[in-house]
Structures are given as structure tokens and as C-alpha cells.
C-alpha positions as CSV (number, residue, x, y, z in Angstrom):
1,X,111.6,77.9,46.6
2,X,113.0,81.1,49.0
3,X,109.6,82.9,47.2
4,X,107.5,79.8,48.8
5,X,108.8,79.7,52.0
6,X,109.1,83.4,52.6
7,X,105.4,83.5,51.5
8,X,104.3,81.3,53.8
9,X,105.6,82.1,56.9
10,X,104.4,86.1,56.4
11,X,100.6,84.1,55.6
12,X,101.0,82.1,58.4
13,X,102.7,84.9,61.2
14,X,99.4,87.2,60.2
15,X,97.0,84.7,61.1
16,X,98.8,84.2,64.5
17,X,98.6,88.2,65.0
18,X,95.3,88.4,64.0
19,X,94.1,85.7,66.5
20,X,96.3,87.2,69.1
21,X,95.1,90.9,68.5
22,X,91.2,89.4,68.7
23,X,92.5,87.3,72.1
24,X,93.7,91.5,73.5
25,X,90.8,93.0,72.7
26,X,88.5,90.2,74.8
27,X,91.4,90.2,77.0
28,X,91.3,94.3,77.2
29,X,86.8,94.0,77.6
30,X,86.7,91.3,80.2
31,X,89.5,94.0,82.5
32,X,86.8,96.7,81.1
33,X,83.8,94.4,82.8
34,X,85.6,94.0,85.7
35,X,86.8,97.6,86.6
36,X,82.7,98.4,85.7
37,X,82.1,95.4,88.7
38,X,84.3,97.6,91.1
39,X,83.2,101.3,89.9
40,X,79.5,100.0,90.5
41,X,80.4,98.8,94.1
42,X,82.4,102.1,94.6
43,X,79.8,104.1,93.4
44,X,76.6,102.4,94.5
45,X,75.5,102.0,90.7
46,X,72.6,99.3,90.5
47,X,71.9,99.6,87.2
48,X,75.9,99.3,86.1
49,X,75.8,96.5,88.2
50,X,72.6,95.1,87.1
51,X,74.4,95.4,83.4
52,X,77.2,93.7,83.9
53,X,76.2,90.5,85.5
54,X,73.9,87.4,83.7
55,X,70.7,88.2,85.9
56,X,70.2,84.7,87.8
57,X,73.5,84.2,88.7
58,X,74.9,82.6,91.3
59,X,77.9,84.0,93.7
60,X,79.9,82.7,96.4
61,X,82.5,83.9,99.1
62,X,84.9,81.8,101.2
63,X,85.9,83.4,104.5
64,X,88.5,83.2,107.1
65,X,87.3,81.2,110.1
66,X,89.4,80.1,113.4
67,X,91.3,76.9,112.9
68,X,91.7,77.5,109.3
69,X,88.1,76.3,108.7
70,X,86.4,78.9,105.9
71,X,82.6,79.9,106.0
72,X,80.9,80.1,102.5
73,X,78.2,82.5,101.8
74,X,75.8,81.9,99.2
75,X,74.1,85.2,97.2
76,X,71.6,85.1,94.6
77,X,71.8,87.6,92.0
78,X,69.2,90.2,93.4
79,X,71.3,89.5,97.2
80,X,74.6,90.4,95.6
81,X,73.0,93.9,93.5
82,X,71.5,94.6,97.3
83,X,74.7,93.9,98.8
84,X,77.2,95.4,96.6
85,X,75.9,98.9,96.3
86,X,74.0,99.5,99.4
87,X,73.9,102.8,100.7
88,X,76.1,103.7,104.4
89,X,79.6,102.9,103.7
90,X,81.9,104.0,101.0
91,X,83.8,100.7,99.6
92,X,86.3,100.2,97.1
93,X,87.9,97.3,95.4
94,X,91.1,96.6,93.6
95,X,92.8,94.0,91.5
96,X,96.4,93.4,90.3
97,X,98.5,91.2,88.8
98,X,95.3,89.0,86.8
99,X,95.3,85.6,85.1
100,X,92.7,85.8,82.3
101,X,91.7,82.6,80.3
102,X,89.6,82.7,77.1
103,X,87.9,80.3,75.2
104,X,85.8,80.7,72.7
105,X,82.5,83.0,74.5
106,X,83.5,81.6,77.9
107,X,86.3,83.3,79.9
108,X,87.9,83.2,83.7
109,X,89.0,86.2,85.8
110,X,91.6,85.7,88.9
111,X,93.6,87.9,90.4
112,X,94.3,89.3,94.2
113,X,92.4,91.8,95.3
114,X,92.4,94.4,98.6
115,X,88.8,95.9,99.8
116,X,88.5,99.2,101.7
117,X,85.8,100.7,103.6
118,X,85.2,104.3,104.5
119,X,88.5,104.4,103.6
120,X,90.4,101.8,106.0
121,X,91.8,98.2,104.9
122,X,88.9,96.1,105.3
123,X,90.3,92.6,103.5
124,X,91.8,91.0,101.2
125,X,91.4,87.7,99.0
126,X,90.9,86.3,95.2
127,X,88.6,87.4,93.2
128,X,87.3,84.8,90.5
129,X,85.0,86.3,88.2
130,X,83.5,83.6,85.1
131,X,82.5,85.7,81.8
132,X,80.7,84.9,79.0
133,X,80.5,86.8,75.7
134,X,77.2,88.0,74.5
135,X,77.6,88.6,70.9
136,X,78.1,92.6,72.3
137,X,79.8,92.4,75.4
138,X,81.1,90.3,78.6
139,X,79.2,89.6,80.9
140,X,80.3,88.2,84.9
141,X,77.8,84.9,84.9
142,X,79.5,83.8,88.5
143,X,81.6,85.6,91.3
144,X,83.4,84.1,93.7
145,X,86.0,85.6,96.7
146,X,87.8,84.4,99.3
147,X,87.9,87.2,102.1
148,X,90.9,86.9,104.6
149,X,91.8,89.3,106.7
150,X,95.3,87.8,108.4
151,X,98.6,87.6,105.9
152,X,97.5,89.9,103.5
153,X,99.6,90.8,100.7
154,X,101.0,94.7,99.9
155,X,98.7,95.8,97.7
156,X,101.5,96.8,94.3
157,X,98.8,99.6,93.7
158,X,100.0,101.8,97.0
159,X,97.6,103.7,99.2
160,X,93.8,104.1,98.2
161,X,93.4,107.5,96.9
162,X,90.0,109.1,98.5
């Protein structure tokens, strides 16, 4: 009966590690995706941006108005490529500290972020970035941000290197 039992629970703990190694790895290509999202707005890299993102998609900010009223800004998918990696200013995003939820080909992306420009603190906010899996890769289908520029947090990262 020990045989059984002993057995059972080995069969049963490496199915467990098996699904939780698979749930790292997407865990470890949706951070991969992401980091690509930032280098390509770092770097000005349409085409890494362009294959990254579910062409059509749909992305929205929230930001900081007076009187704790927020303004919401609507971009298309060719908008945001535009936007993101348009020549004149030298931008760079970071993240920390993400929540990352996975099911099935579908996935979910939050996690604060800090934005710099030309090398200054420009703002802050959440980043939400929905992923699906397609059969080779993740891929950001919709990004959303708030952008606040009052109460942001220390950034656990330190200073932007240039």
C-alpha cells in the first residue's frame, strides 16, 4: 500500500511541475514581448513594434486631468506604431513589480511603470497590456496606460541609465 501511495503522489507532483514549468516559460515570453514593446519605443523600431502587436488593435490611455477627472485617448493600431517610435525625442519605458495572468492562449500584463524623455521623468502610470498566443509567440492585442504625473511612485529600478 506505501508502494501505491508513494507512487502516486511522485505521478501526481510531476504533472503539477510540468504545468507549472509550461505556465514560466509563457510567463518568461509574455516579459520577453513586453521588454520588445519598450526596446521598440526606446529605439524607434517600427518593424519590432509592428511584430509584436495584433495589427488592428485597439489602445487606450487614461490621463490626469484637474479635479481628478481623466481624459482618454483613443489610438488605432497604425496611430500608436506612429506614435510610439517617432523620430525627435529619446523615450524610455520601464516596468516593475508585474501581475501576469494566463489562460489558456489569452493572457493579461499589469504592472507600474515610469516614462522618460530625453532623459528627464516625464510620467508615470499602469501599464495593462492583453496577449494572446499565436501558436509561435505572444502577441500585445490591446494596450492600455494611465499616465499621471502627480504622486508618482520611486521607481525600485533607480536612475535611468543614458
Amino acid at each position: 500500500m506505501t508502494y501505491i501511495r508513494v507512487v502516486s503522489i511522485m505521478i501526481i507532483w510531476l504533472l503539477f511541475s510540468n504545468a507549472s514549468l509550461a505556465d514560466e516559460q509563457h510567463r518568461r515570453a509574455i516579459i520577453e514581448t513586453v521588454n520588445q514593446f519598450f526596446l521598440a519605443i526606446e529605439t524607434k523600431d517600427a518593424e519590432l513594434l509592428e511584430s509584436i502587436l495584433v495589427p488592428g488593435s485597439l489602445n487606450i490611455s487614461s490621463s490626469e486631468q484637474l479635479e481628478g477627472k481623466s481624459e482618454l485617448t483613443t489610438m488605432d493600431y497604425e496611430r500608436m506604431v506612429s506614435a510610439l517610435t517617432r523620430p525627435g525625442r529619446d523615450a524610455k519605458e520601464r516596468a516593475w513589480d508585474e501581475t501576469i495572468l494566463i489562460q489558456g492562449h489569452i493572457a493579461i500584463f499589469w504592472a507600474p511603470y515610469d516614462f522618460h524623455v530625453d532623459g528627464k521623468f516625464s510620467h508615470c502610470g499602469v501599464d495593462s497590456f492583453q496577449l494572446v498566443n499565436s501558436g509561435e509567440k505572444w502577441l500585445i492585442s490591446n494596450a492600455s496606460w494611465t499616465r499621471e504625473t502627480q504622486d508618482c511612485p520611486q521607481s525600485p529600478l533607480g536612475p535611468i541609465s543614458q
